[in-house]
C-alpha positions in Angstrom: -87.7 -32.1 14.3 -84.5 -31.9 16.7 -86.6 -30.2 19.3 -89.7 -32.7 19.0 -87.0 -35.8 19.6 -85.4 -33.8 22.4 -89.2 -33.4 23.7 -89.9 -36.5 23.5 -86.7 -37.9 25.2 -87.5 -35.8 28.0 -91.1 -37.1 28.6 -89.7 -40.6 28.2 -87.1 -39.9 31.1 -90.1 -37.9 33.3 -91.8 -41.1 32.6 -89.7 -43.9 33.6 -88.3 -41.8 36.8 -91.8 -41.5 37.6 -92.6 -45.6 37.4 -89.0 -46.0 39.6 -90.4 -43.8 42.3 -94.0 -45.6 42.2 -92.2 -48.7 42.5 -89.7 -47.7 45.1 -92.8 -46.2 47.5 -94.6 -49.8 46.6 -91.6 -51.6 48.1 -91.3 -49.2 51.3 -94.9 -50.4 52.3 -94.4 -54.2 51.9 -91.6 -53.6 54.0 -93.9 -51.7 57.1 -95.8 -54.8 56.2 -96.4 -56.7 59.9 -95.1 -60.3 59.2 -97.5 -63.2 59.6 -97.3 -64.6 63.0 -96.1 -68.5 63.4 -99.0 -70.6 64.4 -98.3 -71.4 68.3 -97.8 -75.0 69.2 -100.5 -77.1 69.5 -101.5 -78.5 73.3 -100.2 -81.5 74.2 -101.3 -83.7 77.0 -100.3 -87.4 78.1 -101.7 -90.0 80.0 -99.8 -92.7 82.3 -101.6 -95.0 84.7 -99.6 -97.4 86.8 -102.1 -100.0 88.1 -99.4 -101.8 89.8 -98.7 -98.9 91.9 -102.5 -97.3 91.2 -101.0 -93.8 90.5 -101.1 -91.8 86.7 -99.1 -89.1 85.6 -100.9 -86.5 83.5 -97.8 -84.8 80.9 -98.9 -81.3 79.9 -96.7 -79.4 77.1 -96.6 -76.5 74.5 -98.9 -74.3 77.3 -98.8 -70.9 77.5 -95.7 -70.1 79.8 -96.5 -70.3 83.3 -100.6 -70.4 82.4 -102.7 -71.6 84.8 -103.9 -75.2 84.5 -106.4 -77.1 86.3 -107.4 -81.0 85.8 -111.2 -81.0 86.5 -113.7 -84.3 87.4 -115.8 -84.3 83.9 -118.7 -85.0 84.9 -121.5 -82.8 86.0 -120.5 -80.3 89.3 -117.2 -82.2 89.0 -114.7 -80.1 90.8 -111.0 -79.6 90.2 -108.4 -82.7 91.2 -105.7 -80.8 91.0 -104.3 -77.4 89.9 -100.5 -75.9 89.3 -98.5 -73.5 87.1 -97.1 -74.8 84.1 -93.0 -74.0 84.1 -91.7 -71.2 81.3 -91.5 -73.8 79.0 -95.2 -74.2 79.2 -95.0 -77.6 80.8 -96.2 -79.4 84.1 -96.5 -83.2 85.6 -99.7 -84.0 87.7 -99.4 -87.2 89.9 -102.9 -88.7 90.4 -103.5 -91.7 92.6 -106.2 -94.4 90.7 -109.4 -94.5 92.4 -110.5 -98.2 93.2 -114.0 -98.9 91.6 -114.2 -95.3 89.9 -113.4 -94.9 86.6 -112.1 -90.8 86.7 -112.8 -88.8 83.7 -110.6 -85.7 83.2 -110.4 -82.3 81.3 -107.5 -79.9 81.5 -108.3 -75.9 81.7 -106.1 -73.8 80.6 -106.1 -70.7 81.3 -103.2 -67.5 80.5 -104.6 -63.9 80.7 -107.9 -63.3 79.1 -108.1 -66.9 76.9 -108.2 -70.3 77.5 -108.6 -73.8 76.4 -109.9 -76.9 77.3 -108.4 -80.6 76.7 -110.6 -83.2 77.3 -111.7 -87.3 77.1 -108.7 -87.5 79.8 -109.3 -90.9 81.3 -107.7 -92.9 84.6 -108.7 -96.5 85.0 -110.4 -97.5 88.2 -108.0 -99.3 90.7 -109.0 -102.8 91.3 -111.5 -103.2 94.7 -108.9 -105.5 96.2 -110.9 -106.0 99.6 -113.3 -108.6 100.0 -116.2 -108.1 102.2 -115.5 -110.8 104.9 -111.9 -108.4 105.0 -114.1 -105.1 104.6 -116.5 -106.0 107.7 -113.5 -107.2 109.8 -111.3 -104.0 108.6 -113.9 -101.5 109.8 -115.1 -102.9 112.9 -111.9 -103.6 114.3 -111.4 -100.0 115.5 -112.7 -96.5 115.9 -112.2 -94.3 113.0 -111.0 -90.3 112.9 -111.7 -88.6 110.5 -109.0 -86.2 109.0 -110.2 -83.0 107.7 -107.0 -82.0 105.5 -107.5 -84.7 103.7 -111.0 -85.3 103.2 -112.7 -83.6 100.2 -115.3 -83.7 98.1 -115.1 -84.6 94.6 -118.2 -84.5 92.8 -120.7 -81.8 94.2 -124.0 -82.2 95.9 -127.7 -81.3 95.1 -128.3 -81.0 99.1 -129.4 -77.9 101.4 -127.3 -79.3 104.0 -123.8 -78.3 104.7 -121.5 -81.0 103.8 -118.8 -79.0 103.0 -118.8 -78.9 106.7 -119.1 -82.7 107.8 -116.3 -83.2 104.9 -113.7 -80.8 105.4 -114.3 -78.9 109.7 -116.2 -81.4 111.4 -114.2 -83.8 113.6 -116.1 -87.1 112.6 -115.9 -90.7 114.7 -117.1 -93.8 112.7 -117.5 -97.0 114.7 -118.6 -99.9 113.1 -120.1 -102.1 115.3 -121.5 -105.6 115.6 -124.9 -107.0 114.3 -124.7 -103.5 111.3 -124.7 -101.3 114.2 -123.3 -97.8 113.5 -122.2 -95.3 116.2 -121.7 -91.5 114.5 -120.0 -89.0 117.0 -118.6 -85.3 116.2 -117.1 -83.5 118.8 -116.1 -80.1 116.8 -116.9 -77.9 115.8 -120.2 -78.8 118.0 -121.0 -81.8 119.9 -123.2 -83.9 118.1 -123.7 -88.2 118.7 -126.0 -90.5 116.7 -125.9 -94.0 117.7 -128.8 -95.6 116.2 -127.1 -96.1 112.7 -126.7 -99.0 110.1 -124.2 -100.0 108.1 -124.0 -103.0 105.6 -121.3 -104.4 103.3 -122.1 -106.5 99.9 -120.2 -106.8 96.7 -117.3 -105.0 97.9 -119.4 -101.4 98.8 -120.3 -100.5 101.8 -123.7 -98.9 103.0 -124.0 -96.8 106.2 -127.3 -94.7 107.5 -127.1 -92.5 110.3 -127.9 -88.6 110.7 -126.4 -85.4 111.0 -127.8 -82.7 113.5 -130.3 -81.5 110.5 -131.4 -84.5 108.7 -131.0 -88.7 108.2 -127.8 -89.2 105.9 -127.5 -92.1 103.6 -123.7 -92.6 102.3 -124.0 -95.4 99.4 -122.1 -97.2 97.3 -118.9 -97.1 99.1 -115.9 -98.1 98.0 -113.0 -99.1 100.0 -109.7 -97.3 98.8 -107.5 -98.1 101.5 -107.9 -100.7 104.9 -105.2 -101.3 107.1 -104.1 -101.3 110.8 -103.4 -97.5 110.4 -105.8 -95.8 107.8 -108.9 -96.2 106.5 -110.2 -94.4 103.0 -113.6 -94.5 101.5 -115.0 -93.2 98.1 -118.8 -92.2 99.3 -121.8 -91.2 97.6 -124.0 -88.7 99.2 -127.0 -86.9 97.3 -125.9 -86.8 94.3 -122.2 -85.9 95.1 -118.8 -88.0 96.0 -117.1 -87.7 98.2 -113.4 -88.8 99.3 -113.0 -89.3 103.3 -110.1 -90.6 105.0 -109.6 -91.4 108.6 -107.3 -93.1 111.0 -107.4 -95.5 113.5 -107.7 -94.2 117.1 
């Protein structure tokens, strides 16, 4: 009897040393355990427009630090607006001027390494047309206009063949609007090229001018005056299917 009790001690200590160790390993694995990762911080982006001042601030926060970020024209073969870096705290500020009679609808990419994001219904109000189009006609024909290249771009892409990238952004461009919807076209680089044949009209604030580049007629519609004054001149121009942003000065 004493050595069945002594037996059975023994399988009773083999037993429970065996359930500490089982528990022991169990609690060495939980602890190799990777811990859940915190759910990163959700995008944020603001919007600001000033129409007194017809500029907008777009706020970006909680990026990826120092991601890429570009504000893109949503709309079909929009292009970008405007691109930067965002800081190491994964924000950035865009400053955006209004565009008179053009309503600008936004998205923000995103991008850090191989992912990205998109934020968009981003919206600026169109600036108010503030010219009328006794001050538009007057405005435009009261000098020669240079065109300047640096500024000019295009905003929403064409559907055309022709080379527009050029007229907007290499070719030095002369606008003179002249009496009785006369138009003279000249560009004198990077070829020599004069039209003066053209026609230009003005009628509920947006101007219309036909003329031609060397190969074909070009129709730019709908303009709308941005800026008219002694020194600059600004138009927002349609042209087959694409906008486009030109500015000049006065010469």
């Amino acid at each position: 009897m004493q050595k069945k009790a002594i037996r059975s001690l023994l399988w009773m200590q083999a037993l429970l040393c065996a359930m500490f160790l089982f528990a022991c390993s169990n609690d060495d694995d939980n602890s190799n355990a990777p811990l859940p990762k915190p759910d990163p911080k959700e995008l944020k982006v603001q919007v600001a427009a000033d129409t007194k001042t017809n500029t907008a601030t777009v706020n970006v926060a909680n990026a990826p630090a120092e991601a890429s970020l570009s504000l893109v024209l949503d709309v079909k073969r929009g292009k970008a607006l405007d691109q930067a870096s965002a800081d190491k705290n994964g924000t950035h500020t865009f400053k955006l001027p209004l565009l008179a009679g053009y309503e600008q609808k936004l998205k923000l990419v995103v991008k850090s390494g191989a992912t990205s994001a998109e934020v968009k219904n981003l919206t600026l109000p169109a600036a108010e047309e503030q010219y009328t189009d006794e001050q538009i006609a007057q405005g435009l024909q009261k000098h020669k206009w240079l065109s300047d290249q640096e500024r000019s771009r295009i905003i929403v892409d064409h559907t055309s063949s022709n080379p527009y990238d050029m007229f907007v952004n290499k070719a030095v461009k002369h606008f003179e609007f002249l009496p009785n919807s006369k138009f003279n076209f000249t560009v004198t680089s990077p070829l020599q090229w004069n039209f003066p044949n053209g026609k230009w009209s003005v009628k509920n604030k947006r101007v219309d001018i036909d003329t031609r580049i060397p190969l074909d007629a070009m129709h730019l519609g709908n303009s709308r005056i941005q800026t008219l004054t002694e020194k600059e001149m600004v138009i927002l121009t349609e042209v087959d299917g694409g906008l486009f942003l030109l500015w000049f000065t006065a010469e």
